[in-house]
C-alpha positions as CSV (number, residue, x, y, z in Angstrom):
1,X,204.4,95.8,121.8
2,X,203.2,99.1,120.5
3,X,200.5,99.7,117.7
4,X,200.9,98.2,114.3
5,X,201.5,101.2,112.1
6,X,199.8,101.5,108.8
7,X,201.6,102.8,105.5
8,X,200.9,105.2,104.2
9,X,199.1,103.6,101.2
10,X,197.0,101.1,103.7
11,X,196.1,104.3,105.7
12,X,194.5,106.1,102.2
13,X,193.1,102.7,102.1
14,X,191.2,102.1,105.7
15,X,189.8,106.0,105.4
16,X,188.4,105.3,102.2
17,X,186.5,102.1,103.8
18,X,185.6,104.8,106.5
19,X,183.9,106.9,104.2
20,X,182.2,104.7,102.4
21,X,181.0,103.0,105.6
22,X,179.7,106.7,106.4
23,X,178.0,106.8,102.6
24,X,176.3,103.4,103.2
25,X,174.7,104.5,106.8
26,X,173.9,108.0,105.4
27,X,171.9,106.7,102.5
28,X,170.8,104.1,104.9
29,X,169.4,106.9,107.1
30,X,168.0,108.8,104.4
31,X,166.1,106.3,101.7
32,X,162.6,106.6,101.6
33,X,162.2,103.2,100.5
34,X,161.6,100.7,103.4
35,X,165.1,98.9,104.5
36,X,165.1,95.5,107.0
37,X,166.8,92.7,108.0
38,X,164.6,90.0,108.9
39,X,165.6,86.7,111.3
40,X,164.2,83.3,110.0
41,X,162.0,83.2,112.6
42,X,159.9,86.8,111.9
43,X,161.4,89.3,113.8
44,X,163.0,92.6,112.7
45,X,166.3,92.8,113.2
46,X,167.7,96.1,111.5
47,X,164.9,99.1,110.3
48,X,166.0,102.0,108.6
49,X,164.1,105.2,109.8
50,X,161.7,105.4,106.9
51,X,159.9,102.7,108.8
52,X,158.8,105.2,111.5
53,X,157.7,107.9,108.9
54,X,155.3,105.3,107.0
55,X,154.1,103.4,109.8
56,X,153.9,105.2,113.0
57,X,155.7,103.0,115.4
58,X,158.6,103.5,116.4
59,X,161.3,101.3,115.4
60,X,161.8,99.7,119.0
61,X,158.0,98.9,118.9
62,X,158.7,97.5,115.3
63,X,161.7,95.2,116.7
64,X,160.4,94.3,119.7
65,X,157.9,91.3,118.7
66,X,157.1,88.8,115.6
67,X,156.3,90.7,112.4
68,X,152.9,88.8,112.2
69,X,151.8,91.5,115.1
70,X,151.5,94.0,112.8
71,X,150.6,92.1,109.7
72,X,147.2,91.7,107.9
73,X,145.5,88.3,109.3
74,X,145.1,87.4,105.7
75,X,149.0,87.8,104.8
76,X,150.6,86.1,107.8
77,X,150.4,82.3,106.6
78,X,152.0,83.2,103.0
79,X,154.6,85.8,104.2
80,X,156.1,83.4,107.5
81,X,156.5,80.2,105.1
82,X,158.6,82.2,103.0
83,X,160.7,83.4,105.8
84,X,160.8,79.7,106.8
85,X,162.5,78.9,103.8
86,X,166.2,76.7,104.0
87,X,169.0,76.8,101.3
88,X,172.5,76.3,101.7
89,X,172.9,78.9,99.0
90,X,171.2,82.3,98.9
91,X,167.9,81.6,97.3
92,X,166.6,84.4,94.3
93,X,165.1,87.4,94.8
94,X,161.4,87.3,95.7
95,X,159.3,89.3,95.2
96,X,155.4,89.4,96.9
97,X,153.4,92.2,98.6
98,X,151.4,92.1,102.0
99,X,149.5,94.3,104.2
100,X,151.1,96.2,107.6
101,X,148.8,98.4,110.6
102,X,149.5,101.8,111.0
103,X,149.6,103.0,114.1
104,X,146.1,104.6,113.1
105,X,144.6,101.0,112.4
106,X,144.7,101.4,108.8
107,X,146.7,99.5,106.8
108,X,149.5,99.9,104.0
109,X,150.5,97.5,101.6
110,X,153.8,97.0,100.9
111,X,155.6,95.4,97.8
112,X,159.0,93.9,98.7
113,X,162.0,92.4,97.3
114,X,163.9,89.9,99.4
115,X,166.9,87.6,99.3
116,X,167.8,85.4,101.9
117,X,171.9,84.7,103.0
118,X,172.5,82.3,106.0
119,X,170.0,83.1,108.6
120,X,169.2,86.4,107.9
121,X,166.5,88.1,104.9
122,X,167.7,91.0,103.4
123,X,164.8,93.1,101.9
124,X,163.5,96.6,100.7
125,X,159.7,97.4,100.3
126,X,157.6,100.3,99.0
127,X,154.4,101.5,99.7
128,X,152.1,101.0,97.3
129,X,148.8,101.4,99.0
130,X,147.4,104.1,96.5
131,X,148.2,101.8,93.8
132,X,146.5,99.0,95.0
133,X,143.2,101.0,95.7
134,X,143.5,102.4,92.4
135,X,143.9,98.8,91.2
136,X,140.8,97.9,93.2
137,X,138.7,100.5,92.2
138,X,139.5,99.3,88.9
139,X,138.7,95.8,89.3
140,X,135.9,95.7,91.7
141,X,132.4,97.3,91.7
142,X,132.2,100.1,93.5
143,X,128.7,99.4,95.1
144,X,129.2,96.0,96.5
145,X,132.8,95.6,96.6
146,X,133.0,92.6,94.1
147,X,135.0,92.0,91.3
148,X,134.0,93.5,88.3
149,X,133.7,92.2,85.0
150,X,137.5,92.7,83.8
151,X,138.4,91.0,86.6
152,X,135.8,88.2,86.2
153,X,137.3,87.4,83.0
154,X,140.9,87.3,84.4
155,X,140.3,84.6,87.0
156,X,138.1,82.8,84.2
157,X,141.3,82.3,81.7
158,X,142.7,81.1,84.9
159,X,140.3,78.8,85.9
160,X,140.2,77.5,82.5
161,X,144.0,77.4,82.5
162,X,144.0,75.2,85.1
163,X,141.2,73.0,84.3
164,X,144.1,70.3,83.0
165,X,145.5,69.4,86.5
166,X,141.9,67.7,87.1
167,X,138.8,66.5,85.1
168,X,136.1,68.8,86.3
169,X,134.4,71.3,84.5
170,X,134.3,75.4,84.5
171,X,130.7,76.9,84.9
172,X,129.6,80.3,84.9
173,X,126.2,81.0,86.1
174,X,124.5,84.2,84.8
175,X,122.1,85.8,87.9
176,X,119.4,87.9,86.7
177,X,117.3,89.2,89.2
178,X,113.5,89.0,88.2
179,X,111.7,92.5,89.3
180,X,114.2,94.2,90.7
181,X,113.1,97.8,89.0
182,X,110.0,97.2,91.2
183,X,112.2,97.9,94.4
184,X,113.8,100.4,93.0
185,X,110.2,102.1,91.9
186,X,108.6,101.7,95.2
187,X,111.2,101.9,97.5
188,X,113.6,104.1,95.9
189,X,116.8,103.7,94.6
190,X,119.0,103.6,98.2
191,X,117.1,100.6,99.2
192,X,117.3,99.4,95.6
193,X,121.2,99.4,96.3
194,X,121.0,98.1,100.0
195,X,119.6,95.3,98.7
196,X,122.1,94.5,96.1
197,X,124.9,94.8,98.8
198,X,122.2,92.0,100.5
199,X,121.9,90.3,97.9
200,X,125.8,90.6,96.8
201,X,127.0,89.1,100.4
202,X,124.6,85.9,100.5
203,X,125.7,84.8,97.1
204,X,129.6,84.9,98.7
205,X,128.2,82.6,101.6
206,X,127.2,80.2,98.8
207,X,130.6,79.8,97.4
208,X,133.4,77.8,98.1
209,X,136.8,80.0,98.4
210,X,138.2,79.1,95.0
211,X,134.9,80.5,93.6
212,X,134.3,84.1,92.4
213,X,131.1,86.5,92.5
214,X,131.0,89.6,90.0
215,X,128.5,91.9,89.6
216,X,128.4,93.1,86.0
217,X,126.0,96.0,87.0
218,X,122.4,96.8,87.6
219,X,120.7,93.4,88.8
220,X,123.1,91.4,86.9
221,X,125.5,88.9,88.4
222,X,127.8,86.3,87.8
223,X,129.2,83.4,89.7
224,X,132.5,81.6,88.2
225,X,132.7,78.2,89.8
226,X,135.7,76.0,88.7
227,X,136.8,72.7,89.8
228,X,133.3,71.1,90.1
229,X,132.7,67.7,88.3
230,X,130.0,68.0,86.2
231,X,127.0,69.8,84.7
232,X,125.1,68.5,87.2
233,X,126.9,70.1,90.1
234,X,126.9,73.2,88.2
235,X,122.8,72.7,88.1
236,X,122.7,72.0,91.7
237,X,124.5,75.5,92.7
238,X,122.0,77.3,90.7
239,X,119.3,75.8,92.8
240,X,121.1,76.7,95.9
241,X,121.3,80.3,94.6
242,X,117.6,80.5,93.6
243,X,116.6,78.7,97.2
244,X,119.0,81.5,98.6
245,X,117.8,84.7,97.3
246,X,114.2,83.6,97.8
247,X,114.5,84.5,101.7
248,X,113.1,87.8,102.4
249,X,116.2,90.6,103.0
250,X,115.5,93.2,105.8
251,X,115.5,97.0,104.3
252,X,114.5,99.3,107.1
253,X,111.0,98.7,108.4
254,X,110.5,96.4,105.7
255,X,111.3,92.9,104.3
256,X,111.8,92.2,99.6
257,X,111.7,88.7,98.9
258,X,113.5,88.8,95.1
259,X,113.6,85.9,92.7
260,X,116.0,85.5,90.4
261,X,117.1,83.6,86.5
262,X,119.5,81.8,85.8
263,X,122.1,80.7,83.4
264,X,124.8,77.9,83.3
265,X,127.3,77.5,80.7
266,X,129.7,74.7,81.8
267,X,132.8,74.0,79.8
268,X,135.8,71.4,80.0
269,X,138.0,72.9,76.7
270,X,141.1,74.6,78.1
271,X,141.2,76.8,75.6
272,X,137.7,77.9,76.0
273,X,137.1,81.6,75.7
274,X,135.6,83.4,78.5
275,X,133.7,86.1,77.1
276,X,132.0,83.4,74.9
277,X,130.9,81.6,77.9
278,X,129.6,84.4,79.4
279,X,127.3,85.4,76.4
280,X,126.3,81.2,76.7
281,X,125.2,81.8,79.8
282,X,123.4,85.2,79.6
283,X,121.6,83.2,76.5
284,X,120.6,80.7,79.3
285,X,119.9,83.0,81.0
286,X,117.0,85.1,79.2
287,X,115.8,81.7,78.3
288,X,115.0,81.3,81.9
289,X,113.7,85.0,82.2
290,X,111.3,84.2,79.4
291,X,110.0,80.8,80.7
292,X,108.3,82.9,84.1
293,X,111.5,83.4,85.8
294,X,113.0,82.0,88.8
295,X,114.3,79.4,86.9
296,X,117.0,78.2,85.6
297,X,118.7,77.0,81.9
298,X,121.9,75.1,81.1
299,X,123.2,76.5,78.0
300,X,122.9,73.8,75.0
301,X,123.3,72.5,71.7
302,X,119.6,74.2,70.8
303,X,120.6,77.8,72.9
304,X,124.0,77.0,70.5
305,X,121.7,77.4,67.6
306,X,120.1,80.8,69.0
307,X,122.9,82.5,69.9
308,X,124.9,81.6,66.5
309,X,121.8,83.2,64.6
310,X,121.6,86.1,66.9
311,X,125.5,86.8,65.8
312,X,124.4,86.3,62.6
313,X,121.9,89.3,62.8
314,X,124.4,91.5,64.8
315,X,126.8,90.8,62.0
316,X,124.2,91.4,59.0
317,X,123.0,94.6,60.7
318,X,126.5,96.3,60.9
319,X,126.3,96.5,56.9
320,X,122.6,97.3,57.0
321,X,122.8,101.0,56.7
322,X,125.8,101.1,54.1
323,X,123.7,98.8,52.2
324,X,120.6,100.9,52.5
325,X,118.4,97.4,53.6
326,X,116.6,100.0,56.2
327,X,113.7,101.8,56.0
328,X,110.6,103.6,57.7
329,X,106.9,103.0,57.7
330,X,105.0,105.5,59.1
331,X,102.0,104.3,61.4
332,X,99.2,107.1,62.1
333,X,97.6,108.5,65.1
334,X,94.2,108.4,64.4
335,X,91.1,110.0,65.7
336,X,89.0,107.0,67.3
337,X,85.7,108.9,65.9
338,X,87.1,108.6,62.3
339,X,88.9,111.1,60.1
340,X,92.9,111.7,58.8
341,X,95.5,111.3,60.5
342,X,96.8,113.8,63.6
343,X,100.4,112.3,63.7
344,X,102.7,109.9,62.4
345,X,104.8,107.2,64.1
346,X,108.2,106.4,62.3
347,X,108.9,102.8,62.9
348,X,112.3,101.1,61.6
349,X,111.8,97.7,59.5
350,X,115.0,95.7,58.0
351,X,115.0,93.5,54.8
352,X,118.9,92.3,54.6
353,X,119.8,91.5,51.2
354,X,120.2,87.4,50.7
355,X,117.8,86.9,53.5
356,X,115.2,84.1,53.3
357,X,112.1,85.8,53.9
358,X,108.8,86.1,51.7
359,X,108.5,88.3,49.2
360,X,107.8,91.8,50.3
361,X,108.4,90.8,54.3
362,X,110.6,92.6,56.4
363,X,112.2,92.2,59.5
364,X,110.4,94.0,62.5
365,X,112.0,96.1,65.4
366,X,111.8,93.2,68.0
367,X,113.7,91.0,65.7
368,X,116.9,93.2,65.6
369,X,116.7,96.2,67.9
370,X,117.8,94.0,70.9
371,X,120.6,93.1,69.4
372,X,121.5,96.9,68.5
373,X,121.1,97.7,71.6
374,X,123.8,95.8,72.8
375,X,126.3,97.3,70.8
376,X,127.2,101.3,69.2
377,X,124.2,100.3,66.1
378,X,121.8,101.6,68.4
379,X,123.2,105.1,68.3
380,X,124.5,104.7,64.2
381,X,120.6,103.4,63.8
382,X,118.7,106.3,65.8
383,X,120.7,108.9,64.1
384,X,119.7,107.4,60.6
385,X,116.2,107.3,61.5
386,X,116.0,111.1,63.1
387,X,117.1,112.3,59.9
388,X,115.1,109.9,58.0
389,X,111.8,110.9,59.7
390,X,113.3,114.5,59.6
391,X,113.5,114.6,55.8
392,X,110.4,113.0,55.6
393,X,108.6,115.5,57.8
394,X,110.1,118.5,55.5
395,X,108.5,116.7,52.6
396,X,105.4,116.8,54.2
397,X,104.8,119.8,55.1
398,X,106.2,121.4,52.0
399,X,103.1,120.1,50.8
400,X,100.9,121.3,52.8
401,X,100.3,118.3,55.4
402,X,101.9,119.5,59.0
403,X,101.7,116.4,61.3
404,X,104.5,115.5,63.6
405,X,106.3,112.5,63.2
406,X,106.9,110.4,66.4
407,X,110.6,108.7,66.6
408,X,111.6,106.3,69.3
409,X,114.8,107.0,71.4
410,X,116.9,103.8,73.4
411,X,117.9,104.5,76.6
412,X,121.7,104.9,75.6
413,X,120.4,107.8,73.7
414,X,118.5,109.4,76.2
415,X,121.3,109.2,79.4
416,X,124.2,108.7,77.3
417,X,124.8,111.2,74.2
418,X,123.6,115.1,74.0
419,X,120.4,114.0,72.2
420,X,119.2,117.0,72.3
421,X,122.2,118.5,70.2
422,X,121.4,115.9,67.4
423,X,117.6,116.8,67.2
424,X,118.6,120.9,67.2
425,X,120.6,120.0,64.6
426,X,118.7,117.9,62.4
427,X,115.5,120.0,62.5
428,X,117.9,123.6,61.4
429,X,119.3,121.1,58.7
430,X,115.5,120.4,57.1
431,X,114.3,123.3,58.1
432,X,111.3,122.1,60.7
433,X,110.1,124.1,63.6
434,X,110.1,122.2,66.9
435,X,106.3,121.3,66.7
436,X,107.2,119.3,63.8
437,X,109.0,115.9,65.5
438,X,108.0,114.2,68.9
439,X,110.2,111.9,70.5
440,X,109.2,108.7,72.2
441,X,111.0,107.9,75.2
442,X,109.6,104.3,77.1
443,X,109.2,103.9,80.6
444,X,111.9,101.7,81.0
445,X,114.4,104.3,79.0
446,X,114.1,106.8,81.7
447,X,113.9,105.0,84.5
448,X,117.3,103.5,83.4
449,X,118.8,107.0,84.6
450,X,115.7,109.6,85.9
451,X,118.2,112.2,86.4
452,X,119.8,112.2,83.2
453,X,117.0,111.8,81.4
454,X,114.8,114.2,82.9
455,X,117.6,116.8,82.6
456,X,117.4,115.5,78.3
457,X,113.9,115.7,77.6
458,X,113.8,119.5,79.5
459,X,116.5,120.1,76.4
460,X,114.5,118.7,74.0
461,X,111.4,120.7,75.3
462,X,112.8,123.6,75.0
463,X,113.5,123.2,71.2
464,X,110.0,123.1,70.8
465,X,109.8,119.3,70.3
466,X,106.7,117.6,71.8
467,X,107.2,114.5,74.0
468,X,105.2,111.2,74.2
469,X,106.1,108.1,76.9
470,X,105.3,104.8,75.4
471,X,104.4,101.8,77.0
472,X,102.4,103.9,79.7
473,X,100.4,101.5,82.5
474,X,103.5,99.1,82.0
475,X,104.7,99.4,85.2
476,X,104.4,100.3,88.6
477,X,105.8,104.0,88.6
478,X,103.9,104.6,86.0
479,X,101.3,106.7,87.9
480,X,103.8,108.5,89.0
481,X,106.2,109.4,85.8
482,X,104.0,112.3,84.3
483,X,104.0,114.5,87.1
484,X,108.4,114.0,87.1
485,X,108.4,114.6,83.0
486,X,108.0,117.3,80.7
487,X,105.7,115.5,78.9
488,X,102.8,116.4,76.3
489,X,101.4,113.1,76.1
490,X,101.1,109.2,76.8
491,X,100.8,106.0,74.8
492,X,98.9,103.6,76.7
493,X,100.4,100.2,77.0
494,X,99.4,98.0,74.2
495,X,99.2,94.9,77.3
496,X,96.3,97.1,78.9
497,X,94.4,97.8,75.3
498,X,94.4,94.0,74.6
499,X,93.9,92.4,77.6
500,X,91.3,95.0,79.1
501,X,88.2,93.5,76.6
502,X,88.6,90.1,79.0
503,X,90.2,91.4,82.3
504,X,87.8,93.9,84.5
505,X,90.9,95.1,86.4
506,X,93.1,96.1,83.3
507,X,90.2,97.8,82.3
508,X,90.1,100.1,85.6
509,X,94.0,100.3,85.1
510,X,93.4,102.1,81.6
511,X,90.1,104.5,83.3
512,X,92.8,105.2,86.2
513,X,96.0,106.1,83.5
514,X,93.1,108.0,81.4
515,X,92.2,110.3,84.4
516,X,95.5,110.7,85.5
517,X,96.3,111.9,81.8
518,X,93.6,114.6,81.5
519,X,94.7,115.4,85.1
520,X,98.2,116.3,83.9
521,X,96.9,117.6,80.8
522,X,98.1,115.1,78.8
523,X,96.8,113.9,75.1
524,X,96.7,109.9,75.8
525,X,97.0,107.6,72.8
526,X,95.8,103.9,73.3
527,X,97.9,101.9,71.5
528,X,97.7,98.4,69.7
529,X,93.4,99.0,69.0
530,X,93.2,95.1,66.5
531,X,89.7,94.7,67.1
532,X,86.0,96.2,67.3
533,X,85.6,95.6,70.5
534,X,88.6,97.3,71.5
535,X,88.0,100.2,69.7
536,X,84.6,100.2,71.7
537,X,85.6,100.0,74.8
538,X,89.0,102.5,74.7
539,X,86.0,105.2,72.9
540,X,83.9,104.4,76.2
541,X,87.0,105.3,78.6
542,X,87.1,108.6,77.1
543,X,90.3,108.0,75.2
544,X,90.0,110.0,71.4
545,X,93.0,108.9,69.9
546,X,94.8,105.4,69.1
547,X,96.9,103.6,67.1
548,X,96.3,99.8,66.0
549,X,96.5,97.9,62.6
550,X,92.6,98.0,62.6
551,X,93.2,102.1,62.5
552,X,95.7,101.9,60.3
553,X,98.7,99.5,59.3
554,X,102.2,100.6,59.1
555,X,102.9,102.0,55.6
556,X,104.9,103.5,53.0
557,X,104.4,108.0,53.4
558,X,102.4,107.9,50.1
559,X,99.7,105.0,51.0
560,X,99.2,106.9,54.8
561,X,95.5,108.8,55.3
562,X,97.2,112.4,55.0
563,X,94.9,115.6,54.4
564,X,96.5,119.0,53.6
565,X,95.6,122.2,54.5
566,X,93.6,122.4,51.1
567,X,91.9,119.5,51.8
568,X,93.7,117.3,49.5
569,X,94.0,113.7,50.4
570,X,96.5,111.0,49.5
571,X,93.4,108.1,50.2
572,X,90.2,108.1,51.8
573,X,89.6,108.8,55.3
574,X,89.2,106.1,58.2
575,X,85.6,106.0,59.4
576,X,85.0,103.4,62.6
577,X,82.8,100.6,62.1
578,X,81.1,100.4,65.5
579,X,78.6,102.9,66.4
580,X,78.7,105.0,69.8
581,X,76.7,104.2,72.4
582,X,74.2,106.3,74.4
583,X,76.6,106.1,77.6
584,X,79.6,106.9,75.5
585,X,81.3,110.4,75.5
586,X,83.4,111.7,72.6
């Protein structure tokens, strides 16, 4: 029996199923996505070419062994149970991603969407490797490799989430390291960063795999435990982290044993928020830092208290320059062998309206400035007072009394914003010469960033402005800071003035930062002079100018010991009340 012959309508028919059989294995061919069949047992059974193009195998090596050879360790378990999956009808699409090798040893992750029919797993993937870096670059610090604070806060919500399914607790534990600037002064600031990577991996050998460790930056870290069963537990893991950290890490020829605070805030509410938990336990945590450090502090129904009136202030202080409850009192650099005034200090005091405090009180820097700092006040706040002083300046020396006034710049000012640009405006706008406003930087505000602040005060330098470093002696770089800045002078720690009347060794501290200042060519300022016996002793180290409230309390411009350049005076001069002694030099 011959061939069946076709009509002529079943022929149009069976090339037409040619073709598009022809279409299907072009496109097939040609697709840059990734094409497979897979077997329930792991093995490729049909690759498009694409395969070869991304990978680097060919696609006989690809077919010619279990998937799980060239998959990530970490991906195998999820990826092969899914494979292993039984339904008598095709199950839904899934969707997951994995990691595979290239041929290179690198490896590319791959998002795929599957359905299974029968036996067999249909499924197309793309490469998103670049996405998922940029996704990790987003969520994980770039130093150690752990997640950052965004992701922190996702895994918190859900940890909390799940806190339902048992009755544990959530804690978060705020790590502060105690000191840390030290390493970074002495050792410099690659070792400072070795040891964070140190530090970063023995906290992960603490933790339990349902755990997380973020580093929020600098020395600061945070562990999200969930799943534990009480506060108790979440005391015990602090210790283990403060026992932990206290072993001595290895940098180069060297060993840094670092302590550390900490603080625990442990919830059980669901609907707890995160980022309130975290500012619990970094209120735990500075309770710790101010009891002496390594320590550690649940956060509590007293801490509560605290942190709902430092909210409080935050909130009052974002209406206090609208409301005009700011203002300046100017504190004088005085000769220490009597006479007017040779500069001015502009200092920031706050009395909010409706707030309970004496008559005529204020509230004083250290009562509010840490919490501007925190936030964008700190910048709203130091341009009010630049202008302020500004103004205040241009008054002055319109008649006739040309002393600089001193303002104090935050470290977000100094590394973060073109200060510089904001004092060259300021002084056109009143009219000042350079000469007539010094800025105050501390010790701590450049070492934040040395770079970026050594780069600003060279700016500022160059307008003419003069520039003082407060809190000098404070530290242990301190000997070294003048010769790195373009500074004209140094305020000696107020810690060394008052402690060095009692303390032999603060006293050679304040002979050494005196020499090293006349060395530089430096004017040095000892600051915080309260007593007679202070005065005394700073006069005896050779020091010729100070600032203290026995000098001269903060006040109001028109109550200040001002002379003109006709010898006009707003109040009598300061005259000391100890006399020289033979040994002393002036």
């Amino acid at each position: 029996m011959g061939p069946t012959r076709m009509s002529i309508p079943e022929q149009a028919s069976y090339e037409d199923g040619l073709e598009d059989e022809a279409r299907i294995a072009r496109l097939f061919e040609m697709t840059s996505d990734l094409l497979a069949t897979i077997s329930r047992d792991g093995r490729f059974t049909l690759l498009n070419p694409a395969w070869e193009q991304l990978l680097g195998w060919s696609l006989q090596e690809l077919q010619s062994g279990p998937i799980e050879e060239f998959m990530h360790p970490e991906d195998v378990e999820q990826t092969l149970a899914l494979l292993a999956t039984r339904d008598e009808q095709p199950v839904q699409l899934e969707h997951f991603t994995n990691r595979y090798r290239h041929r290179d040893g690198s490896w590319r992750w791959l998002m795929w969407s599957t359905r299974c029919d029968g036996d067999t797993w249909y499924a197309a993937a793309k490469d998103v490797t670049d996405r998922m870096w940029l996704e990790r670059q987003a969520l994980h610090d770039p130093l150690t490799r752990l997640p950052n604070r965004l992701l922190l806060m996702d895994r918190a919500r859900q940890a909390l989430a799940r806190m339902h399914r048992s009755n544990g607790v959530v804690a978060m534990l705020f790590v502060d390291l105690d000191r840390f600037k030290a390493v970074n002064d002495n050792l410099g600031h690659d070792a400072g960063d070795q040891l964070l990577i140190g530090i970063s991996a023995r906290l992960a050998e603490l933790m339990r795999d349902s755990d997380t460790v973020a580093r929020l930056g600098g020395d600061e870290f945070v562990i999200l435990a969930e799943d534990i069963e009480n506060e108790s537990e979440a005391i015990a893991l602090a210790e283990r982290v403060l026992d932990a950290l206290e072993d001595p890490f290895p940098l180069g020829s060297t060993e840094v044993a670092i302590l550390a605070s900490v603080g625990i805030s442990v919830s059980r509410d669901s609907d707890a928020d995160p980022e309130a938990m975290l500012r619990e336990a970094d209120v735990a945590m500075y309770r710790a830092k101010a009891a002496g450090g390594r320590r550690l502090a649940l956060f509590d129904e007293s801490l509560r208290q605290e942190l709902s009136t430092r909210m409080e202030i935050e909130n009052r202080l974002r209406h206090a320059l609208p409301r005009h409850e700011l203002f300046l009192a100017y504190q004088p650099i005085m000769p220490l062998a009597g006479g007017f005034a040779v500069g001015a200090e502009a200092l920031v005091r706050w009395r909010p309206d409706g707030a309970e405090l004496p008559a005529g009180a204020e509230m004083l820097p250290g009562m509010f400035l840490p919490r501007a700092q925190e936030s964008e006040l700190i910048v709203q706040i130091g341009n009010w007072v630049l202008h302020t002083a500004c103004a205040q300046a241009e008054i002055w020396r319109r008649n006739g009394i040309a002393i600089p006034v001193s303002i104090n710049v935050s470290a977000r000012e100094l590394t973060e914003l073109d200060l510089a640009e904001r004092v060259r405006e300021e002084l056109a706008y009143c009219r000042l010469p350079g000469r007539a406003l010094c800025v105050e930087v501390s010790e701590e505000a450049v070492l934040r960033d040395p770079e970026r602040a050594r780069s600003a005060l060279k700016d500022l330098k160059r307008l003419g402005v003069s520039i003082a470093l407060d809190n000098f002696g404070s530290g242990e770089s301190s000997l070294r800071l003048p010769r790195d800045l373009p500074l004209d002078t140094v305020k000696l720690d107020r810690a060394l003035v008052q402690s060095f009347d009692r303390d032999k060794e603060r006293r050679a501290a304040f002979a050494a930062t005196i020499a090293l200042a006349k060395e530089a060519r430096l004017t040095a300022v000892a600051v915080g002079i309260e007593t007679n016996r202070q005065l005394a002793l700073v006069r005896e180290l050779d020091c010729s100018l100070g600032q203290g409230f026995l000098l001269h309390n903060p006040a109001a411009p028109d109550q200040l010991r001002l002379r003109d350049a006709a010898g006009s005076v707003t109040s009598a001069p300061w005259r000391p009340l100890v006399r020289l002694g033979s040994g002393s030099r002036r």
